[in-house]
Wavefront OBJ file of the C-alpha trace (Angstrom):
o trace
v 116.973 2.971 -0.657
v 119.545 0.888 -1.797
v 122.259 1.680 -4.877
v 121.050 -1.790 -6.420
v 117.428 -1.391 -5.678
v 118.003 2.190 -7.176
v 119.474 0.685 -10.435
v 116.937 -1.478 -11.056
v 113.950 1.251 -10.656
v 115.953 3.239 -12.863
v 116.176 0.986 -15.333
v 112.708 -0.089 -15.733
v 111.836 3.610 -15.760
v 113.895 4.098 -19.030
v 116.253 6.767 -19.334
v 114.846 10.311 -18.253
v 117.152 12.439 -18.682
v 117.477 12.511 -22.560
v 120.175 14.675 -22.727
v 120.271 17.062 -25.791
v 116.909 16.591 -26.676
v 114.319 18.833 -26.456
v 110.867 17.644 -24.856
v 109.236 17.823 -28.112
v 112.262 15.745 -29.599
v 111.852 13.701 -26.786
v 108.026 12.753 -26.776
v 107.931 12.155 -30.565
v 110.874 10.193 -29.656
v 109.237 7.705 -27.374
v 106.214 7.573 -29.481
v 107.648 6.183 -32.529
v 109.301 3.746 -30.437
v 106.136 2.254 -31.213
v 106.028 0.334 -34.719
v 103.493 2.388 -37.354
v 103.695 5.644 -35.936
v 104.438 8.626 -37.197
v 106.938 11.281 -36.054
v 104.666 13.886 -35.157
v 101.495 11.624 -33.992
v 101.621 11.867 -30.176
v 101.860 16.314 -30.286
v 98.764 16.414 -32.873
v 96.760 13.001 -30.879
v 97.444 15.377 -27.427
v 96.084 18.458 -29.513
v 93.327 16.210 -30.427
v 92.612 15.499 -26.989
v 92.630 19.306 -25.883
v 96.226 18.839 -23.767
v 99.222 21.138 -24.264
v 102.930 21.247 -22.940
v 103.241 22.708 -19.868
v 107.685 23.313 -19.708
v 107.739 25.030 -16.940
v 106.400 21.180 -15.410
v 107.240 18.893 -17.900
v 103.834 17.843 -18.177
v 100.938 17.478 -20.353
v 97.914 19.090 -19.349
v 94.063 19.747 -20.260
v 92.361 22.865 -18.693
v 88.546 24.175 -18.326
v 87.741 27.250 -16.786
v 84.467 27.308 -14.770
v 82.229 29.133 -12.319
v 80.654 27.879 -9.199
v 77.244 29.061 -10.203
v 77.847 26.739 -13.387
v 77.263 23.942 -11.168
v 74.360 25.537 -9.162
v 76.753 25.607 -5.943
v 77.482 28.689 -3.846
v 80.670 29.987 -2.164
v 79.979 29.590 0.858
v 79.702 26.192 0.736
v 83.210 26.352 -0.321
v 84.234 28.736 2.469
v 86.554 27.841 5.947
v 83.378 28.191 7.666
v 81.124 25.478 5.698
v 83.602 22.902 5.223
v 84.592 22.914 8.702
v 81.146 21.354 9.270
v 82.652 18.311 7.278
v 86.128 18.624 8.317
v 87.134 19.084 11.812
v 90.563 19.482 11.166
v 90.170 22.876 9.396
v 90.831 25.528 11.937
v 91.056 29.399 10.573
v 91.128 30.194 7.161
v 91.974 28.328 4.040
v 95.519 28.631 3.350
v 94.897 27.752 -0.591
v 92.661 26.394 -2.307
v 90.127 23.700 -1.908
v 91.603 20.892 -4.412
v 89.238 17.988 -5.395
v 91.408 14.838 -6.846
v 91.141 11.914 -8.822
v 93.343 9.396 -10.093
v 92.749 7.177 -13.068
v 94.896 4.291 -13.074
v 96.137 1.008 -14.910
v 94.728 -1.221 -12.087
v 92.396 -1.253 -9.341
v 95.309 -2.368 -6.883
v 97.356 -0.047 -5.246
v 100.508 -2.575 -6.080
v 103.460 -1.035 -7.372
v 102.705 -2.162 -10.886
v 99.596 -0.377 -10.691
v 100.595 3.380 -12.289
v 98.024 6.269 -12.572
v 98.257 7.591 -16.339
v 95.449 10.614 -15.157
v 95.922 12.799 -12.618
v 92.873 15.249 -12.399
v 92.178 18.309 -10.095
v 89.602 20.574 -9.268
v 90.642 23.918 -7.906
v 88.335 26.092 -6.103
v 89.372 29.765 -5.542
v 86.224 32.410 -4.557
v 83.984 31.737 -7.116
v 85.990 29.845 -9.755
v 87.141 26.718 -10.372
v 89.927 25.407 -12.274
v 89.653 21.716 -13.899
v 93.035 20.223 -14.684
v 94.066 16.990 -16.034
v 97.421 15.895 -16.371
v 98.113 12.892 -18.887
v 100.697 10.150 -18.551
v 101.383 9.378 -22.899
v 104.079 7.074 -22.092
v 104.653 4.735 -19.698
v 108.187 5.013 -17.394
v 108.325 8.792 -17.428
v 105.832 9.939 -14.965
v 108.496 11.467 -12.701
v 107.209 14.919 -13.596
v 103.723 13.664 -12.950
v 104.191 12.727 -9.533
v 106.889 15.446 -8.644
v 103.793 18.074 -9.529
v 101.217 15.855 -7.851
v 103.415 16.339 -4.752
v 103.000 20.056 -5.122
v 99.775 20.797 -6.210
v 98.767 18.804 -2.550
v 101.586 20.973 -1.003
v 99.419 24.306 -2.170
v 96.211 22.882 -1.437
v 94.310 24.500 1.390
v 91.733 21.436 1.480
v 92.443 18.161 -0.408
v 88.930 16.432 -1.542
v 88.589 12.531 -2.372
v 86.730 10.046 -2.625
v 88.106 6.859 -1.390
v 91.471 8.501 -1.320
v 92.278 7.918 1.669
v 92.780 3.724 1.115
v 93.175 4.118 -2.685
v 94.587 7.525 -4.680
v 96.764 8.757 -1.794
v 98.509 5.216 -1.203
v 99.289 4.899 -4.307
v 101.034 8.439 -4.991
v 102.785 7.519 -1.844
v 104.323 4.203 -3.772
v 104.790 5.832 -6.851
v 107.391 8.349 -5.479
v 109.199 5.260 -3.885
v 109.180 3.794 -7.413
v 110.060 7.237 -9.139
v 113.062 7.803 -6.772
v 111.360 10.923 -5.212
v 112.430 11.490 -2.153
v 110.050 14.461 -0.815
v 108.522 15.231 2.389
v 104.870 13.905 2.178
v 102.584 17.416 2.762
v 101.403 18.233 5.835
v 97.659 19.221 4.238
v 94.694 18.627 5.703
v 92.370 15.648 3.659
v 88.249 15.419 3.726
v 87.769 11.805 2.308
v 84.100 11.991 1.142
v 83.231 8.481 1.154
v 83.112 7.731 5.171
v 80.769 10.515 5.717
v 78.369 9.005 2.525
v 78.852 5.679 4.674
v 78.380 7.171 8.132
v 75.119 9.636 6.865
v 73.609 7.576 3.807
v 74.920 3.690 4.354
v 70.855 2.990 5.312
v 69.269 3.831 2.370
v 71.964 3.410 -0.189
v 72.191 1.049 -2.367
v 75.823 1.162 -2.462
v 77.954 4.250 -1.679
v 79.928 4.647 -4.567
v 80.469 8.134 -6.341
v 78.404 7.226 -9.661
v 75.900 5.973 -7.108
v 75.465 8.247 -4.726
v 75.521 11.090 -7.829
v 72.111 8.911 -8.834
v 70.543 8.484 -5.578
v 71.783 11.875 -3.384
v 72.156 14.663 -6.267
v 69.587 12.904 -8.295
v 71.715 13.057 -11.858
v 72.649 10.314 -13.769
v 75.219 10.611 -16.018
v 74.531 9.545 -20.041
v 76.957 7.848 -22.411
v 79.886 7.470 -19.448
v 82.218 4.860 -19.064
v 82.741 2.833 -15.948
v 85.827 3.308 -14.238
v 86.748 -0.610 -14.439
v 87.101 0.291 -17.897
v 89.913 2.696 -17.812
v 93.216 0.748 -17.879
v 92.396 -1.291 -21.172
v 91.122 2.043 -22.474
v 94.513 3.673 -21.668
v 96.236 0.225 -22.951
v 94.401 0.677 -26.269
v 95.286 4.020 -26.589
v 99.057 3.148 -25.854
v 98.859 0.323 -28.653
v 97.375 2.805 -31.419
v 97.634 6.241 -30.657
v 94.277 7.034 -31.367
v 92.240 9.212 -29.373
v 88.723 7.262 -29.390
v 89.512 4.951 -26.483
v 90.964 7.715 -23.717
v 88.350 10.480 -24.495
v 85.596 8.665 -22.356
v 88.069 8.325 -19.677
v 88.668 12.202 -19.604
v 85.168 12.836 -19.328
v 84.631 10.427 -16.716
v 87.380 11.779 -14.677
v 85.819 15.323 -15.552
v 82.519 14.248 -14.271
v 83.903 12.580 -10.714
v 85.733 15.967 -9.843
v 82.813 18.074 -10.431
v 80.835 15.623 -8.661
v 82.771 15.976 -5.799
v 82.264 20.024 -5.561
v 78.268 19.571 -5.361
v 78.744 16.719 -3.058
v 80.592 18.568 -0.620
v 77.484 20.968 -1.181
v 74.708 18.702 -0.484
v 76.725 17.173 2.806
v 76.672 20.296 4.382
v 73.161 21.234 3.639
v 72.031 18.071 4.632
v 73.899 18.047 8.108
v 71.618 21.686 8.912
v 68.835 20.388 7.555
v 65.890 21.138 10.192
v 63.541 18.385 9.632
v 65.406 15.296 7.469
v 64.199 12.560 5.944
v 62.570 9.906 8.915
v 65.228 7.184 8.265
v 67.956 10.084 8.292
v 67.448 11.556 12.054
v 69.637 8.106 13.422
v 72.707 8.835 11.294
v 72.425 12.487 11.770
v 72.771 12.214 15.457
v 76.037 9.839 15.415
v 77.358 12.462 13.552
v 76.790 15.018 15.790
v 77.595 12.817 18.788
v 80.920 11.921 17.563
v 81.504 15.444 16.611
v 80.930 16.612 20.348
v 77.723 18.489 19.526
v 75.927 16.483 22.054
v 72.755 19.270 21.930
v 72.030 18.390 18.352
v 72.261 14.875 18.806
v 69.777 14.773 21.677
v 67.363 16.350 19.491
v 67.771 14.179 16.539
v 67.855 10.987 18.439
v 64.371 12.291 19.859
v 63.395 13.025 16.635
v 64.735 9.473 16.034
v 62.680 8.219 18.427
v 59.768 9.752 17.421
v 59.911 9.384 13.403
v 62.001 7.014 12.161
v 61.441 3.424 11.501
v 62.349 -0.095 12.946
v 65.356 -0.717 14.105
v 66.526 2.871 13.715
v 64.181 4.574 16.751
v 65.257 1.926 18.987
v 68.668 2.239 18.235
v 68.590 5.957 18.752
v 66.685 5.317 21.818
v 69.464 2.988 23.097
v 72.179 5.634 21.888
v 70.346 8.598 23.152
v 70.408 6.962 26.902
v 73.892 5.903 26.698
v 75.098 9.451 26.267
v 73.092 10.765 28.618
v 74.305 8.497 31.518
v 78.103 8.860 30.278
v 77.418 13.041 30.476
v 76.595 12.166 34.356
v 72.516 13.234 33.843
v 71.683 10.374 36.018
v 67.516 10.514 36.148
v 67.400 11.318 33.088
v 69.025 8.403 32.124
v 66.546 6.165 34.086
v 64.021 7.580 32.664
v 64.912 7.039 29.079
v 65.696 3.376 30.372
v 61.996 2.405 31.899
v 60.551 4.030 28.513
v 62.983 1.730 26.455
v 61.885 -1.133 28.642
v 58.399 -0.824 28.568
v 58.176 0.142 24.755
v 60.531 -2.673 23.206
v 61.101 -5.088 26.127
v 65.004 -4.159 25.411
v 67.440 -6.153 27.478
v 70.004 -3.453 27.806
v 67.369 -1.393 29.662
v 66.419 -4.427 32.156
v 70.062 -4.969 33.046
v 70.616 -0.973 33.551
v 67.783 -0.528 35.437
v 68.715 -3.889 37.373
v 72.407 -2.290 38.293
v 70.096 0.894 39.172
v 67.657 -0.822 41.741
v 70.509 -2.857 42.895
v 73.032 -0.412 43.633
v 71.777 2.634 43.318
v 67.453 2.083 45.476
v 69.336 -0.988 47.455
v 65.867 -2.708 45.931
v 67.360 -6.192 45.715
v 64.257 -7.625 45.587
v 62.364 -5.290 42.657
v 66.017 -6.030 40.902
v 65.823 -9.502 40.960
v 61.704 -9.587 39.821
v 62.862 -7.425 37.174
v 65.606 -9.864 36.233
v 63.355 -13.052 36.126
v 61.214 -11.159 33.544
v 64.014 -10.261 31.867
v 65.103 -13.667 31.627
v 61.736 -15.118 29.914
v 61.782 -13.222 26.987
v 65.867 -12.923 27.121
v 67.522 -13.591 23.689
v 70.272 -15.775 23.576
v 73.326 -14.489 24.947
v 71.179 -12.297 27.697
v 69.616 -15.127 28.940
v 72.806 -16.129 30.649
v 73.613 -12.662 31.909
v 70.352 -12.399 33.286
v 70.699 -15.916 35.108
v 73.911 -15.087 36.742
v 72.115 -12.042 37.932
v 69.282 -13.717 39.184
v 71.683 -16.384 41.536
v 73.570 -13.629 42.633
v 70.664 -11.294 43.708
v 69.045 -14.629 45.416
v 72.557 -15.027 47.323
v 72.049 -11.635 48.733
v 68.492 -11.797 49.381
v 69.535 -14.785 51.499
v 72.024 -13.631 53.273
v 69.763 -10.962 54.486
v 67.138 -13.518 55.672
v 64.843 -12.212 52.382
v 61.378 -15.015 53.318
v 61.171 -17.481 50.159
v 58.992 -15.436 48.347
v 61.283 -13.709 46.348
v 62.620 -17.309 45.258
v 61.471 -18.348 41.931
v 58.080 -20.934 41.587
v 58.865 -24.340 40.527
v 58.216 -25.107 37.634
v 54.932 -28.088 37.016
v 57.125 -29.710 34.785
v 60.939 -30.134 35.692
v 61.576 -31.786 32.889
v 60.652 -29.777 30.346
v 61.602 -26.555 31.882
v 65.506 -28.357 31.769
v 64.810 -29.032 28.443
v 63.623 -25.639 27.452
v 65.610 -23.216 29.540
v 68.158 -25.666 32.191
v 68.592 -23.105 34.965
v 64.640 -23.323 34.954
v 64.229 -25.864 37.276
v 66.348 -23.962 40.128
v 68.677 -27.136 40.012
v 68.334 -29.366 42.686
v 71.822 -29.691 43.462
v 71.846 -25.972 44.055
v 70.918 -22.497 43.002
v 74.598 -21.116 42.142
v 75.510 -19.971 38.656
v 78.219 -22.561 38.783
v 75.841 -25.499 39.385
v 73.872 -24.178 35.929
v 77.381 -24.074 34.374
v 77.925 -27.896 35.219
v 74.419 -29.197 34.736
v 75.114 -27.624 31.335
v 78.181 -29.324 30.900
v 76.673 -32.349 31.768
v 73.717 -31.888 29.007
v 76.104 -32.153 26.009
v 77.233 -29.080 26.499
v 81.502 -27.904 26.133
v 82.414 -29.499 28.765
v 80.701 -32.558 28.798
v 83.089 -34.814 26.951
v 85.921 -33.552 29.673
v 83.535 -34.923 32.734
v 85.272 -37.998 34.130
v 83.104 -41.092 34.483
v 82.152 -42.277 37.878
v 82.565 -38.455 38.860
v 78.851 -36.979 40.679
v 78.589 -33.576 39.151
v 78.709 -32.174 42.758
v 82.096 -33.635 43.393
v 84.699 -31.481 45.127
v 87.883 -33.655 44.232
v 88.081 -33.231 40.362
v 90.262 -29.792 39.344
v 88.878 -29.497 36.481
v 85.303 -29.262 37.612
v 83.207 -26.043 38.772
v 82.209 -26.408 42.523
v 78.649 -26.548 43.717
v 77.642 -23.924 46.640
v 75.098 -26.308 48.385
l 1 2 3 4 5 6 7 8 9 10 11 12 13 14 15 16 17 18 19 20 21 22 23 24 25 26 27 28 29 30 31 32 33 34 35 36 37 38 39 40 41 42 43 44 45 46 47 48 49 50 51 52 53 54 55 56 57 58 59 60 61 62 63 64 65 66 67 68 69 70 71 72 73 74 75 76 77 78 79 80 81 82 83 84 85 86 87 88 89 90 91 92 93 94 95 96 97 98 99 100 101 102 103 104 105 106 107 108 109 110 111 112 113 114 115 116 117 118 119 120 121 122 123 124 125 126 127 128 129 130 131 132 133 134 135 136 137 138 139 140 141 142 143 144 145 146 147 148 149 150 151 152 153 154 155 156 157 158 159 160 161 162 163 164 165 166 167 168 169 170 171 172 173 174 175 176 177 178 179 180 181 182 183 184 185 186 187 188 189 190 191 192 193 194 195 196 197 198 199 200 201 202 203 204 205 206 207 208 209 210 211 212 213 214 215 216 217 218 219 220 221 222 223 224 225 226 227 228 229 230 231 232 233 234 235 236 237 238 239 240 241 242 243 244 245 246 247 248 249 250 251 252 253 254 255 256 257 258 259 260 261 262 263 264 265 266 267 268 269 270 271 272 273 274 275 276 277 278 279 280 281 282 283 284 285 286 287 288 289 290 291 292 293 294 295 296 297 298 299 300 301 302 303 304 305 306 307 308 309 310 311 312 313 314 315 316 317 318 319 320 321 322 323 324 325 326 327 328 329 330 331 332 333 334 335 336 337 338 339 340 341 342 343 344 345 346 347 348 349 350 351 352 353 354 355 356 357 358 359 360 361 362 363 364 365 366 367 368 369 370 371 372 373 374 375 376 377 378 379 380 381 382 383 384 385 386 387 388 389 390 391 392 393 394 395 396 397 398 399 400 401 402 403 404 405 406 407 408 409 410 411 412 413 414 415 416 417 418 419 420 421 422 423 424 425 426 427 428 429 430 431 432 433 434 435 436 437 438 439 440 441 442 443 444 445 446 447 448 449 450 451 452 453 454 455 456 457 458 459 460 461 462 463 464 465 466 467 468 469 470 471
């Protein structure tokens, strides 16, 4: 950082360093800076409020002591062992302990005019947890803030968020570049909660925000609480007054989303051992455990997948299911799981596997290419040219191996319509190549078609810029 760009973010800041002035001295100070208030306003509104001066910090800060079984949760969910299940990059023991965190801020951005003015933490030790919130009264002096954010994260054994990871953390990142900080970021291990209430609950969510997923996954709703939009004009109203009516909601609410993160963490770990889950939950069960390497579990829940769950989801765990099996190298099983995916939803991923299976696998060119052409009449768009290519290419093989005609397609009664309906239909009559599709296409109103040069057969082999027809 620059001298200059130093200056500058010291000057906005305001001067910190009050010299000769204690930090009561200093915070009445900066509170009557404001016009109508009294001298010793901001100590008694902060008593108000619950918060007291914490020197050794430089900090204001509200406390609650509580137990675990308070909030119907157990230890062990809070143990090494449990949250590993949501956090693979816990390995051993905790090293300290596991620290939910919230940030209330001015803005929703994470712009550098966006400053949090509530800093609140949840720290889970055994069977006790410690609530803290630290309070920013004053804009420009949350140095101290941030310098004990910093540590706090340092001590933590597990940090806890929700949406941290693209909102709260960011943003205590720029706020030490803004408060001249110049610390080491810690090296501590973060379990953002919201991907995993994405990855496991996305389906039947109505949207995966904390407050919702509180609702809809712990089955609480919370009474009289403020939105969290509502926060910055709260906190700017309690700036412009000093009264404590407009920030009280806001400590509550930031009360409620720590503790809400402790008995989520709970139910996300009983859910991922739950034996028999919900029928649309087996799907997103199994990509967890997939991506997690516990390929056993997920084979069972994308049977159970299969077996339970409803449209799209048991098709897609099908489909998933068979994919893993042929990338672990279990070959027949694979097929297997293919022909029952074909013959149950008529999927085209299935034709096309078992197609590269009786092609190069049974040398059955000709059951590949039947297999192909019904592939290709119910074929949604996108297969159906996959499939056609397939079809000319297995045809080119069959005839190179003197294969009698009746592996070649019918004609069709009705050229016409079959080129109108489906143009590689018709066979072509200029040839069967996947080339001369590509330029009958062209020639149909297709990309290409305004390129074609006029006079020019479609068959001609002069032009560059036209595909040549095998004939």
């Amino acid at each position: 950082m620059t001298t200059q760009l130093r200056l500058k973010i010291e000057a906005l800041q305001g001067d910190r360093s009050w010299p000769g002035a204690s930090p009561g001295d200093r915070h009445s100070a900066q509170f009557r800076s404001h016009p109508g208030r009294d001298e010793g306003a901001m100590p008694s509104v902060l008593a108000e409020l619950n918060f007291a001066w914490d020197a050794g910090r430089s900090i204001w800060v509200r406390r609650q002591h509580l137990q675990l079984s308070e909030l119907g949760l157990d230890r062990a969910a809070m143990s090494a062992a449990g949250l590993r299940s949501l956090s693979p990059l816990l390995e051993g023991e905790l090293q300290g302990p596991v620290t939910c965190f919230d940030l209330e801020t001015t803005g929703l951005q994470r712009g550098t005019g966006t400053v949090p003015f509530l800093y609140g933490w949840a720290l889970i030790s055994g069977a006790e947890v410690d609530v803290e919130q630290w309070l920013l009264p004053e804009l420009g002096q949350e140095a101290p803030l941030v310098e004990a954010a910093l540590e706090m994260i340092k001590r933590a054994g597990l940090l806890v968020t929700y949406n941290g990871a693209s909102f709260d953390l960011p943003l205590l990142r720029t706020r030490t570049v803004m408060t001249s900080l110049e610390r080491p970021w810690p090296a501590t291990a973060h379990l953002d909660l919201l991907p995993l209430v994405r990855r496991l609950f996305r389906h039947r969510l109505t949207r995966c925000s904390l407050r919702r997923a509180e609702e809809e996954l712990l089955g609480r709703r919370r009474l009289d609480d403020v939105p969290g939009s509502e926060a910055p004009e709260r906190y700017r109203a309690f700036l412009k007054d000093g009264e404590q009516e407009p920030l009280a909601p806001v400590l509550r609410h930031n009360q409620q989303d720590l503790l809400s993160l402790c008995q989520l963490i709970d139910h996300l770990e009983r859910h991922l051992d739950v034996a028999r889950p919900r029928p649309a939950d087996w799907y997103s069960l199994g990509r967890f455990a997939e991506e997690r390497g516990n390929l056993q579990r997920a084979d069972a829940l994308y049977q159970g997948a299969q077996a339970e769950s409803p449209a799209p989801l048991d098709r897609a765990a099908a489909l998933r299911r068979t994919r893993m099996l042929r990338r672990q190298g279990r070959d027949d099983e694979a097929r297997g799981s293919w022909v029952g995916i074909w013959e149950r939803w008529r999927d085209p991923e299935a034709a096309e596997a078992l197609c590269v299976d009786l092609e190069h696998r049974s040398g059955d060119l000709a059951g590949a290419l039947k297999l192909a052409q019904e592939a290709l009449a119910i074929a949604p768009l996108g297969w159906d040219r996959r499939f056609a290519k397939r079809i000319w290419r297995l045809q080119s093989r069959i005839d190179s191996r003197s294969v009698t005609a009746a592996y070649q397609p019918p004609p069709l009664p009705d050229p016409e319509l079959a080129i109108a309906r489906r143009p590689w239909a018709s066979w072509l009559p200029g040839g069967t190549s996947y080339e001369a599709w590509l330029t009958l296409k062209r020639g149909r109103g297709g990309k290409g078609s305004g390129r074609r040069r006029q006079g020019r057969a479609p068959g001609d082999r002069t032009g560059s810029g036209e595909a040549r027809l095998r004939i």
